[in-house]
C-alpha positions in Angstrom: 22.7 -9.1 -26.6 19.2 -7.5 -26.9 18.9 -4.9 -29.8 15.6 -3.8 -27.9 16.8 -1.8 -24.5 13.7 -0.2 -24.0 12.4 -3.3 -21.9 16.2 -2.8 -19.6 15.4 1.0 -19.6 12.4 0.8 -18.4 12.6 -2.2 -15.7 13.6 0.3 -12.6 10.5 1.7 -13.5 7.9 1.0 -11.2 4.5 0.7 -12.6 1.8 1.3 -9.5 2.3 4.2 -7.0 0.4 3.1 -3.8 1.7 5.1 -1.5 -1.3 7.6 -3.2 -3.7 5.5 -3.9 -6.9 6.4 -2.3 -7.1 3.0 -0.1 -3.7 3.4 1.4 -5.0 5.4 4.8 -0.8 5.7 5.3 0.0 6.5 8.7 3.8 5.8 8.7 6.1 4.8 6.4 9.4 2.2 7.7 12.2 4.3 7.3 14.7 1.8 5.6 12.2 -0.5 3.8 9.6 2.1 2.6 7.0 -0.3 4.3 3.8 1.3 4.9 1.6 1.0 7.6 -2.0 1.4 8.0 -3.6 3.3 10.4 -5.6 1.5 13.4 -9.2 1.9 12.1 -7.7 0.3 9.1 -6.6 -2.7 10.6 -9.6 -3.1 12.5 -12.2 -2.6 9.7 -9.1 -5.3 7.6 -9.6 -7.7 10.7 -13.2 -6.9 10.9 -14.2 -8.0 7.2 -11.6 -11.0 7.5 -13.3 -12.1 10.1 -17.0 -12.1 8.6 -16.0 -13.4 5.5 -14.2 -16.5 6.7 -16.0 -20.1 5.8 
């Protein structure tokens, strides 16, 4: 066994929040999974830049 349970403390920890980051545009969150989705501008300026930036 370990001597060192910081590292098992601190696992459930997560270490990003991005539900608050300033890209996240969150217009719903999936009840059960905590999924978020992105608004519809979002997708279409995601779409948008996918689509310019393909080879």
């Amino acid at each position: 066994m370990a001597k060192n349970k910081t590292k098992e403390f601190s696992m459930g920890i997560p270490v990003e929040k991005h539900d608050t980051a300033a890209w996240a545009n969150i217009k719903e969150t999936k009840p059960v999974s905590r999924v978020t989705i992105p608004s519809e501008i979002d997708v279409r300026n995601a779409k948008e830049w996918v689509d310019t930036n393909q080879k």
